[in-house]
N, C-alpha and C positions, 0 to 999 in steps of 0.2 A: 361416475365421479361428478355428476352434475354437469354444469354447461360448461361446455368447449368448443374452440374453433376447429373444426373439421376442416374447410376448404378456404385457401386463400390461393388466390392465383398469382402467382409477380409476373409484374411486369418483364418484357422479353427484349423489349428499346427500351429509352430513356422515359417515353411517356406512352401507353399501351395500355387500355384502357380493358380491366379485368373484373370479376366475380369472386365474391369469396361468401358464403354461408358459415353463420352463428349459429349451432345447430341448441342454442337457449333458444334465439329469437325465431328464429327458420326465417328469415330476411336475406334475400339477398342485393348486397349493395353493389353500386359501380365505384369504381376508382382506379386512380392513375398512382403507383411508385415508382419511385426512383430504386433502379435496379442496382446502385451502387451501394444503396442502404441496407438490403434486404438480401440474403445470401442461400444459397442452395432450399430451394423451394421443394425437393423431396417430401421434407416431414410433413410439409404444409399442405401442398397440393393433394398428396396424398389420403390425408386426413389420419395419418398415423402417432399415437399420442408420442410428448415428450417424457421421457424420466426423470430431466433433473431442468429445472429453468435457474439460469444464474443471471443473475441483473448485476449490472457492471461488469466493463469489460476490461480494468486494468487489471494489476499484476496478478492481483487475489482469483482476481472472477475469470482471468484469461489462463491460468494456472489450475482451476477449478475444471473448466471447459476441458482441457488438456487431459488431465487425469480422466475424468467423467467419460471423457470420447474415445478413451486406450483401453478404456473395459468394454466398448462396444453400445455404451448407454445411449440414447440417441438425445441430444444437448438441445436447449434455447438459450442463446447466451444474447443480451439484448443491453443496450450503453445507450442513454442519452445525448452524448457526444457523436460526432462523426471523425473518426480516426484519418491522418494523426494528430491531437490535439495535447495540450502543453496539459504538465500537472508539477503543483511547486513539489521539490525535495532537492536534497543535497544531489544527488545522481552517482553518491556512490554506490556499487555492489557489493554485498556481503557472499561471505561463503552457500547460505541457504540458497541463493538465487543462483551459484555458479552451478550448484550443483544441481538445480534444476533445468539450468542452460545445460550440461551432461546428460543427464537422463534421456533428456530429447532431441538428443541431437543437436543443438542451435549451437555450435562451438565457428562455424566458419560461414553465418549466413549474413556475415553485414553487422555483427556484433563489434567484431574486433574492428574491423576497418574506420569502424565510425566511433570511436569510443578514445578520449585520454588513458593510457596506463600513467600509473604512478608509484614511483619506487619508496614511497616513505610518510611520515605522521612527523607532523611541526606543530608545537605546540606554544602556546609563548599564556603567561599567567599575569593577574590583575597585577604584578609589581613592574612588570615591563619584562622578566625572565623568559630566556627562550631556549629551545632542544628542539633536533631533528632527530630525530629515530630511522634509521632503515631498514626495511623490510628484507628479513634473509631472502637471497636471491633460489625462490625455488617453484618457480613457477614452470607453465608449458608455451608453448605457441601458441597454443588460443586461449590461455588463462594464465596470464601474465599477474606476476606478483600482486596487483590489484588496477583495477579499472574503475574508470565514470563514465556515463552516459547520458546524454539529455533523455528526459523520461521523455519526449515526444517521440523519440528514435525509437529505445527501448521497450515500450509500450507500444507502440506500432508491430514492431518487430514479436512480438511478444500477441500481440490480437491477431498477427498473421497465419504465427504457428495452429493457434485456438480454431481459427477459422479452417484450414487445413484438415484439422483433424475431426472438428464437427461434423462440415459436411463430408467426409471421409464416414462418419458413423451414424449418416442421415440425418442430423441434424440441421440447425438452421440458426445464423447472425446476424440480428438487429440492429443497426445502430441508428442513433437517431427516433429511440425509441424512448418516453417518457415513462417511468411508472407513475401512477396513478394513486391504484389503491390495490391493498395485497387483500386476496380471496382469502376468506375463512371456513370450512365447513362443521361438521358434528359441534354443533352448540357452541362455536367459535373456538375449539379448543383446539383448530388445526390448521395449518396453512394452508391450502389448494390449489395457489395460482397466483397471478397477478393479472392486471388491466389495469392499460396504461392508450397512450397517444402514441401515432407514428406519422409522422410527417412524411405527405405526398409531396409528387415532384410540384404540383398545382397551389403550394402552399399551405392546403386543408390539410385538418390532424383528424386521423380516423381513432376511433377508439376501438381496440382489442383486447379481447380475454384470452388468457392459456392458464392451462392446468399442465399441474404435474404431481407425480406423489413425494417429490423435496424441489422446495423454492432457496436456494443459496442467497444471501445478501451479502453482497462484494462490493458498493458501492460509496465505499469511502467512511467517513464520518458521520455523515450527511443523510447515511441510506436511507431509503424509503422502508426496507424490510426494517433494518432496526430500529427505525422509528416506530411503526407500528409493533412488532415485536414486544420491545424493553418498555418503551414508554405507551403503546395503545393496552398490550395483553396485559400487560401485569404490572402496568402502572407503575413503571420503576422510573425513576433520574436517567436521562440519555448521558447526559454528560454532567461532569464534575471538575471546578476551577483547579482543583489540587490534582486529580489524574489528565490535567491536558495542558498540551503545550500549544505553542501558537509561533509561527514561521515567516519568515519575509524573506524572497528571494528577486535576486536580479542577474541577469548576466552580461557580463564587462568584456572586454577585449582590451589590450596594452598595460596590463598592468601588470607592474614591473616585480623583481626579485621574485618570481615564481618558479619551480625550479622541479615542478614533477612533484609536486610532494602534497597531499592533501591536509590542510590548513586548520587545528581548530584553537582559536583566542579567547582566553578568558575575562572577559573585561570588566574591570568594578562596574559599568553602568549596567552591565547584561548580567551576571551573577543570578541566580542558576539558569545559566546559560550560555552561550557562546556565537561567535561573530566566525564564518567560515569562510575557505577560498577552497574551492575545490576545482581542478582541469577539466575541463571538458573534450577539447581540441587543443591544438597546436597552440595558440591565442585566446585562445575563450579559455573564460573562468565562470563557475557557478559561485555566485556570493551569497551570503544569507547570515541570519539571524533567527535564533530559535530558543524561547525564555519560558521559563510555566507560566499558565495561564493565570495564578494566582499571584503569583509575582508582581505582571505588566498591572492586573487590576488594580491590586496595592498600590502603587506607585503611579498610576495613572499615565505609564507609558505608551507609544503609538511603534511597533516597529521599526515604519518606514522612515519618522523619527529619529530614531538611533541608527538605525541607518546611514541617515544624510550626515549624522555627527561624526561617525564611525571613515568615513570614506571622504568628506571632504576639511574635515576641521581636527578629529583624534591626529598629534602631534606624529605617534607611531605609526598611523596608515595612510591618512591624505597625501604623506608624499607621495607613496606606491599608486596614489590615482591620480596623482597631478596630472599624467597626459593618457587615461584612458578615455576608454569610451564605452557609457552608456547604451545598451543593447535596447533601442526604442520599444516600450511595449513590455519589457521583461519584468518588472517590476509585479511581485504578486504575490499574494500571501493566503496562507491556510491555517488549519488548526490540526493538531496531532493529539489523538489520545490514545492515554499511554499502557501502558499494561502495566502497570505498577500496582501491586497488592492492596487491596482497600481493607481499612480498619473492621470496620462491618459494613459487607457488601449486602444490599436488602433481600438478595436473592441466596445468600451463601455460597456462591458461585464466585471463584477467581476469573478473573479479574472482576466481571460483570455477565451476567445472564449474556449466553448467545446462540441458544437452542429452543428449540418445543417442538413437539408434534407437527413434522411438515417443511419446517423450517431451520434454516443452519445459518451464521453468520460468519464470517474469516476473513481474516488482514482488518482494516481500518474501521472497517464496521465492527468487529468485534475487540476492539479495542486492545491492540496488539501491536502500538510503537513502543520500541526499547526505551524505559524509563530514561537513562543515560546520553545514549549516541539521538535517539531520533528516529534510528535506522528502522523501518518499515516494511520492507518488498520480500525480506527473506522470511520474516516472519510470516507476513501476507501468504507465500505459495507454499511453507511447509502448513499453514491451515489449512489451505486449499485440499494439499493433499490426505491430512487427518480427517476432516470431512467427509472425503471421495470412498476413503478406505472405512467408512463406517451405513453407507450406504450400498442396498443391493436392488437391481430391477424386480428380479426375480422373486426376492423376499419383499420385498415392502411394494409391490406394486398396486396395493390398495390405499397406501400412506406409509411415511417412514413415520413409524411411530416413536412415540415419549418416552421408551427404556433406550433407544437408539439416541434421543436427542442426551438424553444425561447420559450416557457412555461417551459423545463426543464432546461433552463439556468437561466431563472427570478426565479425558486422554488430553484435550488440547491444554489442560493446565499443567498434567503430570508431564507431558513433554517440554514447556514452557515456560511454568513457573519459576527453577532453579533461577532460568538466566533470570527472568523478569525481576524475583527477588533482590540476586545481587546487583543490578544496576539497580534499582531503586537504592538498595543500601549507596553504592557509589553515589547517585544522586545526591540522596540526603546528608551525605558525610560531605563530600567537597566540593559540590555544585555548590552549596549554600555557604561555605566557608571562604574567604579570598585567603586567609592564613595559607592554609590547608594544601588550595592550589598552587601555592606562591612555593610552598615546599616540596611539591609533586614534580611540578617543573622544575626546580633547582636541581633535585636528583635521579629524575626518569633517565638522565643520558647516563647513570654509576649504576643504577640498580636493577638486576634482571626481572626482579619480582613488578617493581614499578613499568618494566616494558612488556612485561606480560598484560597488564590492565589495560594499557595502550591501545594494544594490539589486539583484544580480543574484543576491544570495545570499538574499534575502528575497519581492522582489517585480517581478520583472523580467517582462516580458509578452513575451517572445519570446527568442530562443538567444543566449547569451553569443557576442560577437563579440570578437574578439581580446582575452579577458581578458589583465589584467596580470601581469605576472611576478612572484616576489618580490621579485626587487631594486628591479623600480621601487616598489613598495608599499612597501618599508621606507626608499627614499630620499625617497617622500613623506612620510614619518613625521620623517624627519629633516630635510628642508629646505623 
């Protein structure tokens, strides 16, 4: 399969000075790593190839890892970051991630202990109208009617398991590893690898190659796979103002009338969008603000902006923060793109192209946040695992080839599009209307149908079943 690294040695101390052979170059170099960066040296030392290299090691790519390494495949899962490091989201959990925390076990490893439950959804609309809704009491001991987690915990917790299970099926965990540039082979019409930078404990960035017969990009928005993928291979738009959202988050401590219940405010300046409070801990709150990205352009909004207006000046919440406090540092913001149906996608592909010969993309890279909620992580590991289930060692061990990559691009929509549809419908109908919301609010706390919308768009523990259509949602608003 062309050049690959056969031998790398890790280091054995902190700094240990080793050999590793490029068997492109036949060079062998010296260097020092740090042994906390680089995990289970098996595959490496060995010289025994990888199956599947996933770049990015949050939910998507560590959820990837996880499945990948339960079949036996032997994994490179490699993150630029060094864990655990923060990443903006609301931090709540949806049903898809509970149920991935089930599958594997993770119900009682530091999830629960560390995590706010919360028993309900408050909503309050551009007119000043407010409802709490509570969640039927029918949860277990370690999935409590609904939870938040700082993603630094979470993710942590979550690259732990991945790691576990890798080197458990001879693979090997990077972090602190850059990608670079993604390998192409047959006449560029394949993906083969990556080469990237890894930083020694000496400060020097060694540059490495790995091959694999599927390269996964899990790497957020931002990926390096779907960048070159969408926008190098086939020269498509990465991104688009109307399918992306944009996020600002901080976290507070003492701020008042909070009461377990996860928080979302519609406010004429943010319209489509919303101003959040979500628990974290006992006193900690995750706040935030989260608007389409054609919107803030339009208007030439700054989040952090609305923000400061939101928490120290709006008449409704400044006083809830008169005596908090500012979590120094927390203040940070991203972009979300959304899986919401494009008119004409250039690839004819829902959402957007995020496959080919070689190559797979899932969660954030493939552009897979709920039009509606924001919500990301569940969607993120059920890609993870539609992926996983469409790759084989045995079969594709010369390359997963291009009838494989369109059959996981046809399954991850046929599984996915329903919801993704209907919240864009929600989206579009009362994100963008203040009327609309001002009405939703007024009667969520009378109408069952209106707390089903609530509820499956916030904290629903299992798959929308016959969501409702517009019309019936707007003749509940009306009659």
């Amino acid at each position: 399969m062309g050049a690959r690294i056969v031998a790398i040695q890790l280091a054995i101390a902190f700094q240990t000075s080793r050999k590793y052979a490029d068997s492109f170059s036949g060079r062998y170099k010296e260097r020092a790593i740090d042994e906390r960066l680089v995990t289970s040296e098996d595959s490496i030392t060995t010289g025994k190839p990888h199956d599947v290299i996933v770049v990015g090691a949050g939910p998507a790519g560590s959820a990837a890892a996880c499945y990948a390494a339960r079949e036996g495949y032997r994994v490179l899962l490699v993150d630029r970051a060094t864990f655990p490091r923060d990443k903006v989201c609301g931090d709540a959990l949806g049903w898809k991630t509970l149920s991935f925390l089930r599958e594997f076990g993770m119900g009682a490893n530091g999830f629960v202990e560390e995590n706010a439950p919360f028993n309900g959804v408050r909503v309050s609309s551009p007119n000043g109208n407010e409802a709490t809704i509570f969640l039927p009491e029918d949860g277990d001991e370690y999935y409590p009617r609904g939870w938040c987690q700082r993603r630094e915990i979470f993710d942590n917790s979550l690259m732990d398991k991945a790691r576990e299970l890798v080197e458990g099926s001879g693979g090997t965990v990077i972090e602190g590893f850059t990608v670079k540039e993604i390998l192409y082979g047959d006449a560029e019409s394949r993906i083969i690898g990556i080469r990237g930078r890894m930083k020694s404990i000496d400060d020097t960035m060694e540059s490495i190659e790995f091959h694999a017969p599927l390269t996964i990009g899990a790497g957020g928005y931002n990926c390096p796979v779907s960048r070159s993928l969408i926008g190098g291979t086939f020269e498509e738009p990465l991104s688009n103002p109307s399918h992306y959202a944009a996020a600002y988050r901080q976290y507070w401590s003492g701020v008042s009338d909070c009461d377990n219940q996860i928080e979302l405010h519609f406010l004429d300046k943010i319209i489509p969008g919303y101003f959040w409070i979500f628990p974290v801990s006992e006193d900690v709150v995750n706040v935030g603000i989260g608007s389409l990205q054609r919107h803030l352009d339009a208007r030439s909004m700054k989040l952090r902006e609305m923000m400061d207006y939101v928490t120290k000046e709006s008449p409704k919440f400044a006083p809830r923060f008169a005596n908090a406090i500012l979590e120094e540092g927390s203040g940070k913001g991203s972009k979300l793109p959304l899986g919401s149906p494009r008119r004409l996608p250039p690839s004819g592909i829902q959402p957007r192209r995020s496959a080919m010969a070689g190559g797979i993309l899932i969660g954030d890279a493939a552009s897979l946040v709920d039009p509606f909620s924001g919500e990301g992580i569940g969607n993120a590991v059920h890609s993870a695992e539609i992926a996983i289930s469409h790759f084989s060692s045995a079969d594709n061990s010369e390359g997963f080839p291009e009838s494989a990559a369109n059959e996981y691009q046809r399954d991850l929509w046929g599984a996915m599009g329903g919801e993704m549809s209907h919240s864009s419908m929600l989206q579009k109908t009362f994100l963008k209307s203040p009327t609309l919301m001002n009405m939703f609010v007024s009667k969520v706390g009378k109408k069952q149908l209106l707390q089903k919308v609530l509820f499956d768009l916030t904290a629903r523990k299992q798959p929308r079943d016959n969501p409702p259509s517009r019309l019936r949602i707007l003749l509940s608003l009306l009659f």
